[in-house]
One Martini backbone bead per residue (centre of mass of N, CA, C, O) as a GRO file, in nm:
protein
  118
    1UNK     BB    1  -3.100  -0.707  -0.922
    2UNK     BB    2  -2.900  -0.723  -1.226
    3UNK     BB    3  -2.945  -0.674  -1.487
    4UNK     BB    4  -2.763  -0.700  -1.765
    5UNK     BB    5  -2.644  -0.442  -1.864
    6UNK     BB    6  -2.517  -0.382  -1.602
    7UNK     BB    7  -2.371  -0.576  -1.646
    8UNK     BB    8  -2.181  -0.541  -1.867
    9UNK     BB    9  -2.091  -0.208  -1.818
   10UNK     BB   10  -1.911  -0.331  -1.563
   11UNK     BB   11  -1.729  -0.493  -1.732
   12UNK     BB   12  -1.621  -0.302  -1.935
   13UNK     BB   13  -1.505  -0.074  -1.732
   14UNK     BB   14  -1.285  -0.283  -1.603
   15UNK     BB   15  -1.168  -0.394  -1.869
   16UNK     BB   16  -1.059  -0.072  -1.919
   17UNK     BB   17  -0.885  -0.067  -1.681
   18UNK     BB   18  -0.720  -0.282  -1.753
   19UNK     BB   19  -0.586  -0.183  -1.988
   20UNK     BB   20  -0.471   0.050  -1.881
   21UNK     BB   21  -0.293  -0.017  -1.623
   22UNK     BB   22  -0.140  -0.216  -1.826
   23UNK     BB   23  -0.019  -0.001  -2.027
   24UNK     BB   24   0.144   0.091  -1.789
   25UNK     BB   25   0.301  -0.087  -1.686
   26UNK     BB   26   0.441  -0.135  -1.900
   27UNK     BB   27   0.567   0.157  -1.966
   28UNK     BB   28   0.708   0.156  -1.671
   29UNK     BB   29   0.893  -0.082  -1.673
   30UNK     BB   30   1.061   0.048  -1.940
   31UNK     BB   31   1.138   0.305  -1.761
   32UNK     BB   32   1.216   0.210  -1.464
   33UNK     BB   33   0.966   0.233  -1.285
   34UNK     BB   34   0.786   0.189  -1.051
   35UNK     BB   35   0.508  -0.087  -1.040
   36UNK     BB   36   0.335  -0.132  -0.757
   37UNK     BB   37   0.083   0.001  -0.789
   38UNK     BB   38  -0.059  -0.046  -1.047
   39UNK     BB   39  -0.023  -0.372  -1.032
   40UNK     BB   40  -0.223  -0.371  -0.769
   41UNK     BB   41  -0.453  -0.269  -0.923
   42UNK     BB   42  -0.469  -0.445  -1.188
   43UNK     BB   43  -0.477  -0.718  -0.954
   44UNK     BB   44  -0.768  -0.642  -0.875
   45UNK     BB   45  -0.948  -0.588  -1.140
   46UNK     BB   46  -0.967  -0.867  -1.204
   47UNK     BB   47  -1.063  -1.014  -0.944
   48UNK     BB   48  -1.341  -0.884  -0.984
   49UNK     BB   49  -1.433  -0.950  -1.289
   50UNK     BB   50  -1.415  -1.267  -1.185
   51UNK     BB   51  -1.640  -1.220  -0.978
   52UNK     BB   52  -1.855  -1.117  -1.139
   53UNK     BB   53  -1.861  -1.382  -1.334
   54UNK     BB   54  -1.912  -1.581  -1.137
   55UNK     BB   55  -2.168  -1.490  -1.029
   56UNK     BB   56  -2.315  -1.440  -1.300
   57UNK     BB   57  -2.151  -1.709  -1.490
   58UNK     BB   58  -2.027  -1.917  -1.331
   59UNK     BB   59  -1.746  -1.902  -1.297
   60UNK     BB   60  -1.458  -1.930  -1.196
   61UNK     BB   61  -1.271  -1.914  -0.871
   62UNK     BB   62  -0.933  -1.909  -0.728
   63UNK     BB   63  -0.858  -1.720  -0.506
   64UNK     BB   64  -0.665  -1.652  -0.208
   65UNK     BB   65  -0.818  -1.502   0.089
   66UNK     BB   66  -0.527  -1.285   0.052
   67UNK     BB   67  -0.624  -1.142  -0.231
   68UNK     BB   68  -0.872  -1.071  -0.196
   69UNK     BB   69  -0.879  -0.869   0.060
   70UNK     BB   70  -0.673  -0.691  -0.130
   71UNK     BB   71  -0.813  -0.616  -0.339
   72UNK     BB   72  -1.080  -0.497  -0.199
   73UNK     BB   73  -0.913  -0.270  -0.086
   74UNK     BB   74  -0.809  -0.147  -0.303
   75UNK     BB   75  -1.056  -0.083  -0.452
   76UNK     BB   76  -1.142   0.120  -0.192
   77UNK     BB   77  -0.889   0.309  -0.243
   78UNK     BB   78  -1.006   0.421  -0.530
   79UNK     BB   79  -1.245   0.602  -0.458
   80UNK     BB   80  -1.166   0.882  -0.373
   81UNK     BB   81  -1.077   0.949  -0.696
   82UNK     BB   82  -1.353   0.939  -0.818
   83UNK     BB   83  -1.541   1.098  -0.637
   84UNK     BB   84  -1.346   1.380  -0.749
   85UNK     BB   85  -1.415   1.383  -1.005
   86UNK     BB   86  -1.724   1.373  -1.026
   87UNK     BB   87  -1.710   1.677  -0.904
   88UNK     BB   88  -1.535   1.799  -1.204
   89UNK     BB   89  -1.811   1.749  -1.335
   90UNK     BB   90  -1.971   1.786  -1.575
   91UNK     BB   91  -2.336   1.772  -1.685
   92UNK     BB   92  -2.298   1.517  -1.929
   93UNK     BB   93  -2.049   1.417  -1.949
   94UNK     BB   94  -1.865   1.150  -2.056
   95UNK     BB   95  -1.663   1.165  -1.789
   96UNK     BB   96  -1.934   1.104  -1.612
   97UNK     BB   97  -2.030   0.829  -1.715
   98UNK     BB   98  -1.774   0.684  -1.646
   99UNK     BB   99  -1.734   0.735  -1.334
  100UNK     BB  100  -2.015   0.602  -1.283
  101UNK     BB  101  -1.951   0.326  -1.395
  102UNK     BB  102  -1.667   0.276  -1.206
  103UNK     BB  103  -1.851   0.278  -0.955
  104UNK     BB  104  -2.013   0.064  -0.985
  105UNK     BB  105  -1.856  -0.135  -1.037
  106UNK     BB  106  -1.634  -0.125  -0.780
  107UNK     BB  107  -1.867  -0.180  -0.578
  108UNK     BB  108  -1.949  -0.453  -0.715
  109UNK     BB  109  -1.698  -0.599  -0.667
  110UNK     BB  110  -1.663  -0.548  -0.380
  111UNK     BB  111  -1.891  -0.696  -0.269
  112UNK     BB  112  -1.802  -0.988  -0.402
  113UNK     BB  113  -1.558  -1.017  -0.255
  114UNK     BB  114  -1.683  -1.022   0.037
  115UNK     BB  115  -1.884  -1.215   0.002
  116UNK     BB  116  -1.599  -1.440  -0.014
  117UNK     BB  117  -1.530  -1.361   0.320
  118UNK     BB  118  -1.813  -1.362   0.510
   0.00000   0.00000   0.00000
């Protein structure tokens, strides 16, 4: 069973790289440079945060059986370049809890997505 605080840390997590992704879309939008892996990422961690929440809290949760699991797959496409940073960080520094909190959100998002495909 996962904590309140750690359900909380990792809902904030998401919801932080939620809005840096979207203001990346827009900038790169306004820029027309290419925002296909962006906004691929961005609705990827939506459906997560909606997924542990629905989990969590009891929310809703409609999103349809190929959306989940590109979403998931998206997800877990991204653990790799967070492992390589993870790597890179100072031992106590901010950068160090930020992407660790990053990693278990998105490891438990990856989760709860999977087991909504059975």
């Amino acid at each position: 069973m996962i904590s309140r605080a750690d359900q909380e840390a990792s809902l904030n997590s998401l919801e932080s790289t939620y809005r840096k992704l979207s203001n990346a879309y827009e900038s790169m939008e306004g820029k027309g440079a290419n925002t296909t892996l962006v906004k691929k990422r961005r609705d990827a961690i939506k459906a997560g945060i909606d997924s542990l929440r629905s989990d969590w809290y009891g929310t809703g949760f409609s999103y349809e059986r190929d959306v989940i699991a590109t979403s998931q797959q998206t997800l877990e496409d991204i653990l790799p370049s967070i492992h390589k940073q993870l790597v890179k960080c100072k031992v106590g520094s901010p950068q160090l809890t930020l992407n660790e909190r990053r990693l278990t959100a998105l490891n438990l998002a990856i989760e709860s997505l999977k087991n909504r495909l059975g």
